[in-house]
Kinemage of the C-alpha trace (Angstrom):
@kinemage 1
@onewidth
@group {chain A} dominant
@subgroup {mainchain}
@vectorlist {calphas} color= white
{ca unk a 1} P -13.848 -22.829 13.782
{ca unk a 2} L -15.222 -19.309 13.868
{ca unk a 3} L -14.090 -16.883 10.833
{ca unk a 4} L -12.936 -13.343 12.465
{ca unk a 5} L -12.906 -10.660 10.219
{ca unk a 6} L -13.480 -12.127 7.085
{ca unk a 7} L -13.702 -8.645 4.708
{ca unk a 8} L -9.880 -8.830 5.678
{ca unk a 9} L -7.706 -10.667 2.584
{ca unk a 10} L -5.146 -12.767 3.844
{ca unk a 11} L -3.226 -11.637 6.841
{ca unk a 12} L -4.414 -14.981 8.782
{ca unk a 13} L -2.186 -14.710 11.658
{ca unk a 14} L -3.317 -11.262 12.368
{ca unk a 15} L -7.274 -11.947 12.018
{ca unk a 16} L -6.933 -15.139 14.289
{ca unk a 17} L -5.364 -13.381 17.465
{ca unk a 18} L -7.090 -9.851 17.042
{ca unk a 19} L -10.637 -11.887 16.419
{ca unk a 20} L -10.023 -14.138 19.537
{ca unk a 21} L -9.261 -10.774 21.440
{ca unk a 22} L -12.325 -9.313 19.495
{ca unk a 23} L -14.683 -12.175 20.575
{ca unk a 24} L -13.664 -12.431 24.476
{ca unk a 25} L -13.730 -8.717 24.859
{ca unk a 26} L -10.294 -8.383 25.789
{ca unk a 27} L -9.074 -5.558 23.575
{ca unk a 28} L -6.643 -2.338 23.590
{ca unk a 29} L -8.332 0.890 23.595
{ca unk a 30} L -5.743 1.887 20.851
{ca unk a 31} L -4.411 0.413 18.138
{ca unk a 32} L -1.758 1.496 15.843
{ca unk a 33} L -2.519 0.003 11.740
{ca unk a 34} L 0.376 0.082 9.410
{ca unk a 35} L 0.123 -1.122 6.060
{ca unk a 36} L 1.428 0.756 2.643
{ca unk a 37} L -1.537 2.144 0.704
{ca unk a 38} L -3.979 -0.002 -0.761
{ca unk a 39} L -2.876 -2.918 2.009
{ca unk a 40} L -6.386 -2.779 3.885
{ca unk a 41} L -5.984 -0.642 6.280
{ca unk a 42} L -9.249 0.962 6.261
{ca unk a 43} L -10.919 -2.676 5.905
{ca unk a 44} L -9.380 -3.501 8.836
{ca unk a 45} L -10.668 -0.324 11.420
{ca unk a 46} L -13.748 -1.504 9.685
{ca unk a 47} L -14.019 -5.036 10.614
{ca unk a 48} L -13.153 -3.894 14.314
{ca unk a 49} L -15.477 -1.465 14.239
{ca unk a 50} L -17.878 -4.046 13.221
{ca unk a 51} L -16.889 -6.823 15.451
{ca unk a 52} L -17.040 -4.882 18.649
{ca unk a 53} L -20.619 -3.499 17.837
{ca unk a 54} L -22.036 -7.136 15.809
{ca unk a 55} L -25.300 -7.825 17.001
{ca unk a 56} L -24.439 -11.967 16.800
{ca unk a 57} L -21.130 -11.036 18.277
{ca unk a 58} L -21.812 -14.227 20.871
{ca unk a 59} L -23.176 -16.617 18.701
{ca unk a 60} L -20.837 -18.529 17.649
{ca unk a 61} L -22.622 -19.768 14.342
{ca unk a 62} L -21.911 -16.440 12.916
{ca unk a 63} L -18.480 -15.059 11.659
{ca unk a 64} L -17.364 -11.725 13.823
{ca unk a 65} L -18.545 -9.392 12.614
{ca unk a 66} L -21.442 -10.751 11.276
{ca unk a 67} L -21.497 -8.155 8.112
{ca unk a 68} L -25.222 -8.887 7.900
{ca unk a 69} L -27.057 -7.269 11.318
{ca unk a 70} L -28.241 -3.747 10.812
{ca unk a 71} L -25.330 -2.227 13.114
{ca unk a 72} L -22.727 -3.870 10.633
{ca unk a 73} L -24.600 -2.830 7.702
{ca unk a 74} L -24.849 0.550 8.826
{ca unk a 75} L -21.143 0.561 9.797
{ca unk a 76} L -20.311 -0.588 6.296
{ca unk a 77} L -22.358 1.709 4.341
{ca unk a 78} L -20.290 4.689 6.689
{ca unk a 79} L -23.737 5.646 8.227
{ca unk a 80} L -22.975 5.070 12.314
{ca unk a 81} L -22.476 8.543 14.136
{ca unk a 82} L -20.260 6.550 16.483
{ca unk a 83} L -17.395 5.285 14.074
{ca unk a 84} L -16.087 8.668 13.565
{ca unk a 85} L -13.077 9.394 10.572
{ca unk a 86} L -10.126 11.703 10.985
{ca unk a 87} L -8.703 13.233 8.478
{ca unk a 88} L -6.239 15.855 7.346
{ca unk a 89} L -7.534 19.169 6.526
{ca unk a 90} L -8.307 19.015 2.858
{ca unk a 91} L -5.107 20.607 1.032
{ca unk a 92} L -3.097 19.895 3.716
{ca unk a 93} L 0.380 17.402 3.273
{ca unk a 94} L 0.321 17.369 7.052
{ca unk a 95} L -2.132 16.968 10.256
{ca unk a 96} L -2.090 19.634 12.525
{ca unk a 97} L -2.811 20.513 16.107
{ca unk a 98} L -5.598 22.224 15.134
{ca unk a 99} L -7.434 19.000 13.837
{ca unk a 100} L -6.540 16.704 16.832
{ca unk a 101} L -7.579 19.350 19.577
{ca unk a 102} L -11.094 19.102 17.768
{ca unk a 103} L -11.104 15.680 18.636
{ca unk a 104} L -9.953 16.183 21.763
{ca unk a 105} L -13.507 18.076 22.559
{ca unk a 106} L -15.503 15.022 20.915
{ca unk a 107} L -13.768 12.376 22.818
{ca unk a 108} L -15.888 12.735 26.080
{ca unk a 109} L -19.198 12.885 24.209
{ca unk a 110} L -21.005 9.832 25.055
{ca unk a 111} L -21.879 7.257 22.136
{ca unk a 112} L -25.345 8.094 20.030
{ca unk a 113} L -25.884 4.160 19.671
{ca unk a 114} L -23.333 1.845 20.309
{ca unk a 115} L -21.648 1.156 23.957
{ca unk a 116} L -18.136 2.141 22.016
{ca unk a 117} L -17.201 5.074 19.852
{ca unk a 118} L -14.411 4.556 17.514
{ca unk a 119} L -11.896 7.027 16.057
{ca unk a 120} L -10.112 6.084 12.706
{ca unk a 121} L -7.495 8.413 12.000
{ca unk a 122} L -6.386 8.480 8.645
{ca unk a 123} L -2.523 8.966 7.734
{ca unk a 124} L -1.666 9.289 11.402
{ca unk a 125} L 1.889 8.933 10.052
{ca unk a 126} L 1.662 12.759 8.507
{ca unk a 127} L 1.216 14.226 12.596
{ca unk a 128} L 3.183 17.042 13.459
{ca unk a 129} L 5.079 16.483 16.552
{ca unk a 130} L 2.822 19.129 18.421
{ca unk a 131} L -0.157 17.198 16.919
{ca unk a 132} L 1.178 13.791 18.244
{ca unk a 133} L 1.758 15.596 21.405
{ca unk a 134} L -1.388 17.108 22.031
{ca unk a 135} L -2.917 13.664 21.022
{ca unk a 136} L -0.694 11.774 24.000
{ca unk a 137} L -2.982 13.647 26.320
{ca unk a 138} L -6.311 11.914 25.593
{ca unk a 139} L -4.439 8.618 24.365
{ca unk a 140} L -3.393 8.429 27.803
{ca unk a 141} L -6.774 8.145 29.774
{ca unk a 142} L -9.250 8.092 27.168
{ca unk a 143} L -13.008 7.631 28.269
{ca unk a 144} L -13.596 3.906 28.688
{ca unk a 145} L -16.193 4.351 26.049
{ca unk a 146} L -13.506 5.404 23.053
{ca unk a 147} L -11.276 3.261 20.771
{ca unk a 148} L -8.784 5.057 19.092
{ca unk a 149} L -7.227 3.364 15.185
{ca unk a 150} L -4.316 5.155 14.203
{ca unk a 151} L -3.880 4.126 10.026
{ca unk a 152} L 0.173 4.836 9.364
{ca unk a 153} L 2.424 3.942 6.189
{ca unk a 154} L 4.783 3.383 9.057
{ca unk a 155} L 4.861 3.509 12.761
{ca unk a 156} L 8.430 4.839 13.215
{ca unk a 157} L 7.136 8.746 12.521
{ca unk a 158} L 5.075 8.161 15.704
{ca unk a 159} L 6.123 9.315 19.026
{ca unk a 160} L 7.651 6.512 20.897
{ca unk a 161} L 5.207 7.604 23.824
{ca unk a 162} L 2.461 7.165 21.346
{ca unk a 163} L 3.548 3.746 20.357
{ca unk a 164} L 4.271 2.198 23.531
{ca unk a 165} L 0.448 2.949 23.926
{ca unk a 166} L -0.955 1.555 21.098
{ca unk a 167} L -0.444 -2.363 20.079
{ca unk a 168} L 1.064 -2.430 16.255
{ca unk a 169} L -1.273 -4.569 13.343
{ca unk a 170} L 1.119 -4.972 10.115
{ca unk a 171} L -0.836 -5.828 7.341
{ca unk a 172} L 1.142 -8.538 5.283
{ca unk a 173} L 1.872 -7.894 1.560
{ca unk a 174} L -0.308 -10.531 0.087
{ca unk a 175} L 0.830 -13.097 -2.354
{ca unk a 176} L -0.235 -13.105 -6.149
{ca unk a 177} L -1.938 -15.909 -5.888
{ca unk a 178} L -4.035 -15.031 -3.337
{ca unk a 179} L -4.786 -11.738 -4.925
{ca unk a 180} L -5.995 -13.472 -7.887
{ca unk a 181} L -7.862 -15.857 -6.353
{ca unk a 182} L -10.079 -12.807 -4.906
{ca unk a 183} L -10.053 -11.098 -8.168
{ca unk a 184} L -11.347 -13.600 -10.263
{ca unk a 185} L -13.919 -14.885 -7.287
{ca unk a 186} L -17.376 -14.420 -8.967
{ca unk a 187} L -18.789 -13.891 -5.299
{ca unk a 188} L -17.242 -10.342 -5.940
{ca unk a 189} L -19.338 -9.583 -9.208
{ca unk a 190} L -18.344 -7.052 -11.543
{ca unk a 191} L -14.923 -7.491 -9.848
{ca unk a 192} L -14.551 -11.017 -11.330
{ca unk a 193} L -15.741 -10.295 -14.547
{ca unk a 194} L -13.129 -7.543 -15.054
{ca unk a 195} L -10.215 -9.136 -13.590
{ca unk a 196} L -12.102 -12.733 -15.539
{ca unk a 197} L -11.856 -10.578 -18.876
{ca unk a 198} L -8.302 -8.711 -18.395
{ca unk a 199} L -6.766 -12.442 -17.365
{ca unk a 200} L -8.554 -13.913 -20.712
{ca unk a 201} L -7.546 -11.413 -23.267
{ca unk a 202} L -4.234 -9.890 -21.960
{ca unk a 203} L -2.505 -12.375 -19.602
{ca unk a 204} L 0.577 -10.429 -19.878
{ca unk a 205} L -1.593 -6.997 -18.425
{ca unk a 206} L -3.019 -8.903 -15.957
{ca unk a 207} L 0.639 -10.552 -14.696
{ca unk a 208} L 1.642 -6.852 -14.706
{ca unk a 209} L -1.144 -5.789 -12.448
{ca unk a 210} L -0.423 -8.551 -10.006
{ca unk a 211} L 3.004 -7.828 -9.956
{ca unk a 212} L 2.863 -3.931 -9.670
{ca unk a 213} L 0.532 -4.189 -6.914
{ca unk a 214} L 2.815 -5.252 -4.589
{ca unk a 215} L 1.218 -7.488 -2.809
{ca unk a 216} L -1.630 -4.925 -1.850
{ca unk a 217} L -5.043 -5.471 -2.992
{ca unk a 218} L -6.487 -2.162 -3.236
{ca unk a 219} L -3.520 -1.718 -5.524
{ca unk a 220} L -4.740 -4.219 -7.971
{ca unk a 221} L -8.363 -2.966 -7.623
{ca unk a 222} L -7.330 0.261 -9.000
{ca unk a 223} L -5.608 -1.628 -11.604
{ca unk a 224} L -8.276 -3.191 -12.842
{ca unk a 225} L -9.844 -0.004 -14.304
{ca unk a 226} L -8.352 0.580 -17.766
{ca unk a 227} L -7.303 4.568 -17.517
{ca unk a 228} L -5.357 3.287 -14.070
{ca unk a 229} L -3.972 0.286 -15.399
{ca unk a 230} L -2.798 1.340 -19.333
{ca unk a 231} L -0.458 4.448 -17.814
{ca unk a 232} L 1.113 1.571 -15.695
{ca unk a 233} L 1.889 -0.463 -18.734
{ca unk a 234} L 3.073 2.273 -20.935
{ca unk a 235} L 5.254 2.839 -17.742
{ca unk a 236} L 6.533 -0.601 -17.376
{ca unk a 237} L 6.986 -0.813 -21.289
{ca unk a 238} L 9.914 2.682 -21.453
{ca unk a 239} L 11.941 0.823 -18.478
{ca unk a 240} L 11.609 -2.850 -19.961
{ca unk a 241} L 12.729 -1.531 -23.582
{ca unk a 242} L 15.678 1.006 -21.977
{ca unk a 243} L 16.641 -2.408 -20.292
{ca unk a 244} L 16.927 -4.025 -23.202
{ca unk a 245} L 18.899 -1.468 -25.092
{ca unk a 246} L 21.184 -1.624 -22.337
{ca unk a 247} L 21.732 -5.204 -22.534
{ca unk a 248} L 22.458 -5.026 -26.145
{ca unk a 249} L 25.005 -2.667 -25.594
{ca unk a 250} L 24.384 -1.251 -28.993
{ca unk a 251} L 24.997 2.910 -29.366
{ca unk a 252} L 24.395 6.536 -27.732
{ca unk a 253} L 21.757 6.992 -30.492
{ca unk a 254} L 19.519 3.787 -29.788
{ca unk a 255} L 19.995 4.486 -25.729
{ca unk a 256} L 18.900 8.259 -26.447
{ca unk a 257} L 15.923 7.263 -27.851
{ca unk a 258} L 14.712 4.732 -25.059
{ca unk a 259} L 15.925 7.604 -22.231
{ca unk a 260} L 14.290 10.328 -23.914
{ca unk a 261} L 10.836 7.996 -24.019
{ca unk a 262} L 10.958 8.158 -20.043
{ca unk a 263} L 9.336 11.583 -20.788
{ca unk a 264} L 10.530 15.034 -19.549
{ca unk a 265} L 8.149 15.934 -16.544
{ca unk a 266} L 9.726 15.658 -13.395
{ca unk a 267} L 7.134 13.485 -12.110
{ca unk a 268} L 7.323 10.987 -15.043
{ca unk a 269} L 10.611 10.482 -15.049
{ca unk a 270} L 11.079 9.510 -10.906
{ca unk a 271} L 8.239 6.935 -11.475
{ca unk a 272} L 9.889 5.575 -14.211
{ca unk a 273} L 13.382 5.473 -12.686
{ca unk a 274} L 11.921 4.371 -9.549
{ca unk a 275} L 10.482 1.738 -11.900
{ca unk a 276} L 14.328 1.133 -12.997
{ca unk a 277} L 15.689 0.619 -9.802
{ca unk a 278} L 12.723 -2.502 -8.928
{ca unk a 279} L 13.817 -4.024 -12.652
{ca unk a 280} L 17.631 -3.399 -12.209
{ca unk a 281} L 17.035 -5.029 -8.346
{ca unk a 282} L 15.820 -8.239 -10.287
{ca unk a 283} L 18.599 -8.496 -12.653
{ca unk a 284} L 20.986 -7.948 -9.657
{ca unk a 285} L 19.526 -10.699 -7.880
{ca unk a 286} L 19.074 -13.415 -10.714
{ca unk a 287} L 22.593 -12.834 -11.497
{ca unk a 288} L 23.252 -15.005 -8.308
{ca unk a 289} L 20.210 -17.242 -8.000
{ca unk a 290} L 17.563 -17.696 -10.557
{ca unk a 291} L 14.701 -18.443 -7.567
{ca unk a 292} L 15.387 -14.994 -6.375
{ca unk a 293} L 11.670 -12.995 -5.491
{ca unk a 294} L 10.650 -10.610 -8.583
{ca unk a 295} L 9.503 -6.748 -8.180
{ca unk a 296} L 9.544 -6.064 -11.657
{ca unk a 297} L 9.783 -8.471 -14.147
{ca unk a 298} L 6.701 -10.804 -14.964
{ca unk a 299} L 8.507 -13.766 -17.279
{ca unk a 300} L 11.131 -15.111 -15.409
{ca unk a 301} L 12.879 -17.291 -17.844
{ca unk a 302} L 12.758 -13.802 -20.170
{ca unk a 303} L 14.564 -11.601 -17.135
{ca unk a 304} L 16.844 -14.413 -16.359
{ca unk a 305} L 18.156 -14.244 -19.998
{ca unk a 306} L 18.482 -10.497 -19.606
{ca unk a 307} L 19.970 -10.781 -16.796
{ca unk a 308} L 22.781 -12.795 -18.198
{ca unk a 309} L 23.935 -10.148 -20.329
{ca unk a 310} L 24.793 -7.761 -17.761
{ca unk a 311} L 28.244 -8.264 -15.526
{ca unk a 312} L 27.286 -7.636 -11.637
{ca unk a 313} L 29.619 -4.267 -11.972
{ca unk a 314} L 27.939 -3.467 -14.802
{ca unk a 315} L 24.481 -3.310 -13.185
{ca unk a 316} L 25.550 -2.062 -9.891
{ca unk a 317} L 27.206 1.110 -12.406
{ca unk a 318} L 23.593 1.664 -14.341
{ca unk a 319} L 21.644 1.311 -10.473
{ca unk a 320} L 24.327 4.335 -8.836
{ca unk a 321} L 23.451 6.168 -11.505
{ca unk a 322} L 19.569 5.822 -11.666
{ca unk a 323} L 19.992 7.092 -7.899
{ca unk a 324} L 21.900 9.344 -8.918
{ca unk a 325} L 19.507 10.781 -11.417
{ca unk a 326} L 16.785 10.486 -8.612
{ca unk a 327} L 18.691 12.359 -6.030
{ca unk a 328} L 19.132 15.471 -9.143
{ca unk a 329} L 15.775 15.559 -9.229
{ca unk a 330} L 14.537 15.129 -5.789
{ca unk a 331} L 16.404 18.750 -5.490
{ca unk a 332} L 15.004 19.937 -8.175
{ca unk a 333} L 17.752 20.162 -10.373
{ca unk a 334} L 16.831 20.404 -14.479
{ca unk a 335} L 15.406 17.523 -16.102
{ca unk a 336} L 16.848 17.525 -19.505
{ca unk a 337} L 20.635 18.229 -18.364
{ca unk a 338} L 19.754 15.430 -15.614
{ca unk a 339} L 18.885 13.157 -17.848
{ca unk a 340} L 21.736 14.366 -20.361
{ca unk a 341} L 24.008 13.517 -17.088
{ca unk a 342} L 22.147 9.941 -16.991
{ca unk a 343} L 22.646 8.710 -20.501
{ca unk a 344} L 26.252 9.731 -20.145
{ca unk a 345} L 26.487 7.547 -17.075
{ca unk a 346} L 25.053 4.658 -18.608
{ca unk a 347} L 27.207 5.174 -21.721
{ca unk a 348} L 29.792 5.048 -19.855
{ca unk a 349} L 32.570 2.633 -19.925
């Protein structure tokens, strides 16, 4: 059987249909992407991008795309005039009008090489409304010529005109096995002989940096470089030991010390509480089945033992109050009297 789109990890279902529609020609002229960061979004325009333009596109010997022909390679190595990025205006949290009437004027140019010309645009999901607007006009009745690939964190923020338009491709949260079984494939190099390394000489590191990536691969490529992976487990280790001195119930002083290691910037302290809320999630949920699916915790035997210390009140009392905490700070209230305010929640009796 042919292999469609075989840069993309996992996410078989997807690759089968869209690489059958690929191969017989029979594709949308828009397509909406959604996938959390890291998921493989970008891999994905690419691969289309590739497959439409793949000189062995009809041979059936050859995966689609090919990867290999010179208008895959030059795809790949970001070099075709005709596969065209959209992005944000650099400093900017949102896209503007500005930046998709710009496009507007490319769309009817005709291709430099290729029959198609493809638009990727990048966080679609940060569109103003007049953006999105001024967008629906061309997404309408684009050139015959143009395929538009809207990348989104999520597809509600778009227009329902724009998404009843547009076909949706979720990229699937990938499993840790399958992540390490690309990490540690020595077809990927240097790759494998980091992840090889890590997964020799800290098992416990690399656990943590399959479980923290959620289930996105880009994630855990970041992860593998030390300067982005040691902040994550100095992160992991303040919220694991502020668990634990919770569930030894021992006093203020001891609990001070673990809150006060969360740090005092307002951005450290949401990603560790956010951090809290994934552990105190686990405990929750082993409380009533010890099979139940892990965000945080890495040794289940270890988190089910936790676990057991806590009553279900009890952990539903420490999770209001992380929110709580999150919520102070999300309106920028002070962080020390915030976190003041926390340990005297979770002091509480």
């Amino acid at each position: 059987m042919r292999e469609y789109l075989p840069a993309v990890v996992g996410n078989e279902a997807l690759r089968a249909r869209l690489g059958d529609e690929l191969a017989r020609g029979a594709v949308s002229h828009a397509y909406i992407v959604e996938g959390a960061t890291g998921a493989g979004k970008h891999t994905l325009a690419r691969e289309i991008a590739m497959a439409l333009s793949c000189e062995r596109r009809g041979d059936e010997g050859y995966p689609l795309p090919c990867g290999v022909c010179p208008t895959c390679r030059k795809i790949k190595e970001g070099k075709s005039p005709d596969v065209i990025t959209v992005s944000r205006e650099e400093d900017k949290a949102t896209m503007g009008v500005d930046v998709v009437r710009a496009l507007r004027e490319d769309v009817p140019v005709l291709p430099n090489e290729l029959d198609v010309k493809i638009y990727i645009i990048e966080d679609a999901h940060t569109m103003t409304r007049q953006a999105q607007n001024a967008f629906l006009l061309t997404l309408e009745e684009p050139p015959p010529f143009v395929m538009f690939l809207l990348l989104t964190e999520g597809v509600d923020v778009l227009l329902e005109t724009i998404r009843s338009r547009a076909p949706v491709l979720r990229m699937q949260p990938l499993s840790k096995a399958c992540m390490r079984a690309y990490l540690c494939d020595v077809a990927h190099g240097d790759t494998a002989r980091a992840a090889r390394a890590l997964e020799s000489s800290d098992p416990d590191a690399f656990a943590a940096l399959l479980q923290m990536s959620g289930g996105r691969l880009g994630r855990a490529l970041e992860l593998l470089e030390d300067k982005k992976r040691t902040p994550m487990l100095t992160r992991r280790a303040q919220v694991m030991a502020l668990c634990e001195q919770l569930g030894k119930g021992t006093g203020q002083d001891a609990l001070l010390e673990r809150v006060l290691a969360l740090g005092s910037s307002r951005e450290d302290l949401v990603s560790r509480l956010l951090l809290m809320k994934e552990a105190l999630r686990d405990l929750l949920l082993l409380g009533c089945t010890d099979t139940a699916p892990l965000l945080f915790f890495t040794d289940r035997e270890a988190a089910i033992e936790l676990s057991a210390r806590f009553s279900a009140t009890r952990l539903q009392a420490i999770l209001d109050a992380t929110d709580a905490a999150l919520d102070a700070l999300a309106i920028n209230a002070n962080t020390r009297l915030t976190m003041i305010h926390y340990l005297c929640r979770l002091t509480a009796k």
